[in-house]
C-alpha positions as CSV (number, residue, x, y, z in Angstrom):
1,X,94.2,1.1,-31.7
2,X,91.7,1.2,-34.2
3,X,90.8,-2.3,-33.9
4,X,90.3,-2.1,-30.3
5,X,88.5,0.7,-30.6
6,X,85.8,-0.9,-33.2
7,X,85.7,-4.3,-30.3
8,X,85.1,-2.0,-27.4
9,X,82.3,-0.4,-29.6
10,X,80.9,-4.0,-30.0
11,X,80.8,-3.9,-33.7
12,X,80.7,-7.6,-34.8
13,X,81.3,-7.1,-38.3
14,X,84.9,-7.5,-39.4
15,X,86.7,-4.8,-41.2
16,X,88.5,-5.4,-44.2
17,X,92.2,-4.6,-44.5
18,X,91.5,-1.7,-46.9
19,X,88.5,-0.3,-44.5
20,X,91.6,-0.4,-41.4
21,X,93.6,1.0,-43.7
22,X,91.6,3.9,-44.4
23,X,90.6,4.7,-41.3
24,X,93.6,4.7,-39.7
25,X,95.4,7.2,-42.7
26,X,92.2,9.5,-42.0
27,X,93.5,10.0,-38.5
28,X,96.7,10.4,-39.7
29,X,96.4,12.9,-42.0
30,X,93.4,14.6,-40.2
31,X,94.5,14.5,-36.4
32,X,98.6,14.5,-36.7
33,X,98.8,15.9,-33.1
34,X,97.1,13.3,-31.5
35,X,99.0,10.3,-29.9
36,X,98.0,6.8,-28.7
37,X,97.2,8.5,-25.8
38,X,94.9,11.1,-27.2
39,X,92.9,8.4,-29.2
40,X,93.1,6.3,-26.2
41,X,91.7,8.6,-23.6
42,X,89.1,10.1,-26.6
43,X,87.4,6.1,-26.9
44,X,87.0,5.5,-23.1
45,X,85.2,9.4,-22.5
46,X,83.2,8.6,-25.4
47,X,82.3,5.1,-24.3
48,X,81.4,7.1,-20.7
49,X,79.6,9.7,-22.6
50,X,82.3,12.2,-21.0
51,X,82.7,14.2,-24.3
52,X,79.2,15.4,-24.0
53,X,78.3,14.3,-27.7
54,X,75.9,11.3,-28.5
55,X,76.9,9.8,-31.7
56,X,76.9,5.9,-32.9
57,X,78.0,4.3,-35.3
58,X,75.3,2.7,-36.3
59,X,77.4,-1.4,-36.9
60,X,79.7,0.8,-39.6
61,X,83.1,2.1,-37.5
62,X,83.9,4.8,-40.6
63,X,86.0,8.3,-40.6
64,X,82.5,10.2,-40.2
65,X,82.2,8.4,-36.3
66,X,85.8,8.9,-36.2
67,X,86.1,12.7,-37.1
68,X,82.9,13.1,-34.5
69,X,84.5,11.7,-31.6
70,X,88.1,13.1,-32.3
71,X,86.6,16.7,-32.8
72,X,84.3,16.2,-29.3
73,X,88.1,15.3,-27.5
74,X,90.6,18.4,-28.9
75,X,87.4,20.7,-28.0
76,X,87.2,19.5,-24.5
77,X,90.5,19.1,-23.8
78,X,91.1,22.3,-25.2
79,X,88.3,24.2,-22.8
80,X,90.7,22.0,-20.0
81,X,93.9,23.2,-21.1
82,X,92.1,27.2,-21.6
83,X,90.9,26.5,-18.1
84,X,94.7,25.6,-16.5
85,X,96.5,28.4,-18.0
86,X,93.9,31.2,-16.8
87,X,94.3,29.5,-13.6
88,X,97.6,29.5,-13.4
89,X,97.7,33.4,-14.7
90,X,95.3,34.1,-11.6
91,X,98.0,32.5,-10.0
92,X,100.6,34.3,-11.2
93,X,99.1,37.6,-10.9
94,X,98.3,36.8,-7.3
95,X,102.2,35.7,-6.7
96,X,103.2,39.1,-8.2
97,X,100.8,41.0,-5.9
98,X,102.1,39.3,-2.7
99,X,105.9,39.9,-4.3
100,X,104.6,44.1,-4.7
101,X,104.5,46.5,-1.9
102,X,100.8,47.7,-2.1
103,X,99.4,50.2,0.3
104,X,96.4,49.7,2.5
105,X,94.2,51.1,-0.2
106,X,95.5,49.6,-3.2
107,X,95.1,46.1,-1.4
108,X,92.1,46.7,-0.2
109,X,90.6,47.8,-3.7
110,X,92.5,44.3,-5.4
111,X,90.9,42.3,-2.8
112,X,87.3,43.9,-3.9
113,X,88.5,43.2,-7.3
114,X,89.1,39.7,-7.3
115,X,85.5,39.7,-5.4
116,X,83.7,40.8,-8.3
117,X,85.8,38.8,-10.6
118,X,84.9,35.6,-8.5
119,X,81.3,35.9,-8.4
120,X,80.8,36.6,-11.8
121,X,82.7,33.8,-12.5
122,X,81.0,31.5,-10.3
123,X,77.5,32.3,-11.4
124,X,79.1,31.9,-15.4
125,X,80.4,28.8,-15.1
126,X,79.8,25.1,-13.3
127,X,83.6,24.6,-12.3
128,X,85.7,24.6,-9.2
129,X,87.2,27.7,-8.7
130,X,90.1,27.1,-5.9
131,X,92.1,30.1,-6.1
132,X,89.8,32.6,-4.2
133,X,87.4,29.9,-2.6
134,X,88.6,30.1,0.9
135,X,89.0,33.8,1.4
136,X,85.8,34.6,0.1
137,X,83.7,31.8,2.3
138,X,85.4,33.1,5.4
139,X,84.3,36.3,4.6
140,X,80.5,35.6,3.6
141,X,80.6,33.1,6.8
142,X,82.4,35.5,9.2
143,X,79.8,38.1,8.9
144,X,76.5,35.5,8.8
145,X,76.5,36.6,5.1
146,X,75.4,33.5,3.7
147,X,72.0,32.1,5.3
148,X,72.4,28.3,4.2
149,X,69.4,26.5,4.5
150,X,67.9,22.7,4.7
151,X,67.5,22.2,1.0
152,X,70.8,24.1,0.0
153,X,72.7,21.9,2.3
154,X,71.0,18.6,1.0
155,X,71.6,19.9,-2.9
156,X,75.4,20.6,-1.7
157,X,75.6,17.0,0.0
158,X,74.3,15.7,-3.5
159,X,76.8,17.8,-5.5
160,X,79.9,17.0,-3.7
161,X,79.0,13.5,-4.0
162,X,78.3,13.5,-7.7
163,X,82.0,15.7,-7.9
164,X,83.3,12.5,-6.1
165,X,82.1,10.0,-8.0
166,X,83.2,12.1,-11.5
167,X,86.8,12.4,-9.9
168,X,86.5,8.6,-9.1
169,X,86.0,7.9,-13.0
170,X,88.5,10.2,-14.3
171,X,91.9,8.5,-15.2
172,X,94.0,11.2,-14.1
173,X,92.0,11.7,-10.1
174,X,92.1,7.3,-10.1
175,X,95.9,7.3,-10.4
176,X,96.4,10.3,-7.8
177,X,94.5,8.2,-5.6
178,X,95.6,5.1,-5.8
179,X,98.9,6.6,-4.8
180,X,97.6,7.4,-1.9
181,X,97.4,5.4,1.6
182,X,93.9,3.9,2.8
183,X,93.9,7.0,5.4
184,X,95.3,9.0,3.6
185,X,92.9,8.6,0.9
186,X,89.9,8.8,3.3
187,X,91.1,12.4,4.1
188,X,91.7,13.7,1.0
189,X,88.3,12.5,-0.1
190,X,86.6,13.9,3.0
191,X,88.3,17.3,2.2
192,X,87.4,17.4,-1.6
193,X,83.4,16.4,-0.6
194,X,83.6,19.7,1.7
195,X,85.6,21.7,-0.9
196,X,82.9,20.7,-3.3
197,X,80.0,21.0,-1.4
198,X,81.1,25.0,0.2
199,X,81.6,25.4,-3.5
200,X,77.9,25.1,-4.4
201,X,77.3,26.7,-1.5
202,X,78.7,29.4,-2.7
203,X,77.4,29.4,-5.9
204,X,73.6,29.5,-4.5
205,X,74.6,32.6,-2.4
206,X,76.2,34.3,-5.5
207,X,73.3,33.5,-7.7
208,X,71.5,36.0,-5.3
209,X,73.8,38.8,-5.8
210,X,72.5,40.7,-9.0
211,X,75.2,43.7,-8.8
212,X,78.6,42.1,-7.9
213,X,80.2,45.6,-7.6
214,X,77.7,47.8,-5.9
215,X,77.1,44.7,-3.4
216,X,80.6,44.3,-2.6
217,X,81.2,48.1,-2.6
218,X,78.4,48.2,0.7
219,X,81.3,46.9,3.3
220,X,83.4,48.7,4.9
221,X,87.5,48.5,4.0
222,X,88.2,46.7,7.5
223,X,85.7,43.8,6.6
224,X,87.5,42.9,3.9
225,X,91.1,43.4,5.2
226,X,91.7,44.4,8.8
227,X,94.0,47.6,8.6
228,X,97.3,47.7,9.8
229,X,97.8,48.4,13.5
230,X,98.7,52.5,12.8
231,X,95.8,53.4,10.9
């Protein structure tokens, strides 16, 4: 692996057996819980500039360039791994709510809740947020919240297609796809460009809210949730 990664780097000068040698204890002893398939996936994001670090090697493949690239890769798939276990304890709270018998109220304040929660997150961070994406652009679009205009919808058109092409470069996203039939494929891409582009979308129209809670706190109950039929 660490020869291919040295040819793939297009360093023409040959490495002794005692340079290998070296290297490839350094990963050893430095990066024990990395596989084949870490150290695999860590040379093609850095050869796609994925790891968001710009380091060469300058003709000499050594431990430094290793450590550098190998330190970029556990800290971003670390922020990826963070990223799918608070999603999935979003999930799991939101599992347990629908499992607990909440009144009216005590919904209606969770669902203002997870409003607040969304837009600060949306307006922190640049990533998908799926969980709470479709309840809160039906609400923003069933009372002609959000006013979208030429130039957001062009700058969504752009990001949903830069999100596509990123998904089409990402080894895990090429495999899903290419399990997938030619119209079947066609639709899933045409529903992840309009998941993407509502997405930033909804990031402009958060941007503009500067208090999440008092903004939020100016609709009524009934907007949020209707009420059940007896109240």
């Amino acid at each position: 692996m660490v020869t291919k990664w040295r040819i793939m780097l297009g360093l023409s000068k040959e490495m002794s057996e005692e340079e290998l040698k070296i290297n490839v204890q350094f990963i050893k002893t430095n990066y024990p819980k990395f596989t084949l398939k870490d150290i695999e996936i860590a040379i093609n994001w850095s050869l796609q500039g994925k790891l968001g670090v710009t380091v060469e090697p300058y003709g000499t493949f050594s431990p430094l360039y290793i450590s550098r690239i190998l330190n970029a890769y556990g800290a971003k798939a670390e922020d990826m791994i963070n990223d799918i276990m608070q999603r999935k304890r979003l999930e799991s709270r939101l599992q347990a709510a629908e499992k607990t018998v909440l009144t009216y109220e005590e919904t209606v304040t969770q669902r203002r809740n997870y409003v607040v929660w969304f837009i600060d997150k949306i307006k922190s961070e640049n990533k998908y947020l799926g969980d709470f994406d479709n309840i809160m652009w039906d609400f923003v679009t069933k009372y002609n919240l959000i006013k979208v205009n030429e130039k957001w919808t062009a700058q969504a058109s752009e990001f949903a297609d830069g999100e596509i092409l990123r998904e089409n470069m990402d080894e895990g996203y090429a495999k899903f796809y290419d399990k997938l039939q030619f119209n079947d494929k066609k639709i899933e891409m045409k529903k992840r460009r309009e998941m993407y582009g509502r997405y930033y979308l909804l990031k402009k129209f958060c941007d503009t809210i500067k208090n999440p809670v008092e903004w939020i706190s100016g609709y009524e109950d009934k907007m949020l949730i209707a009420p059940p039929k007896n109240k």
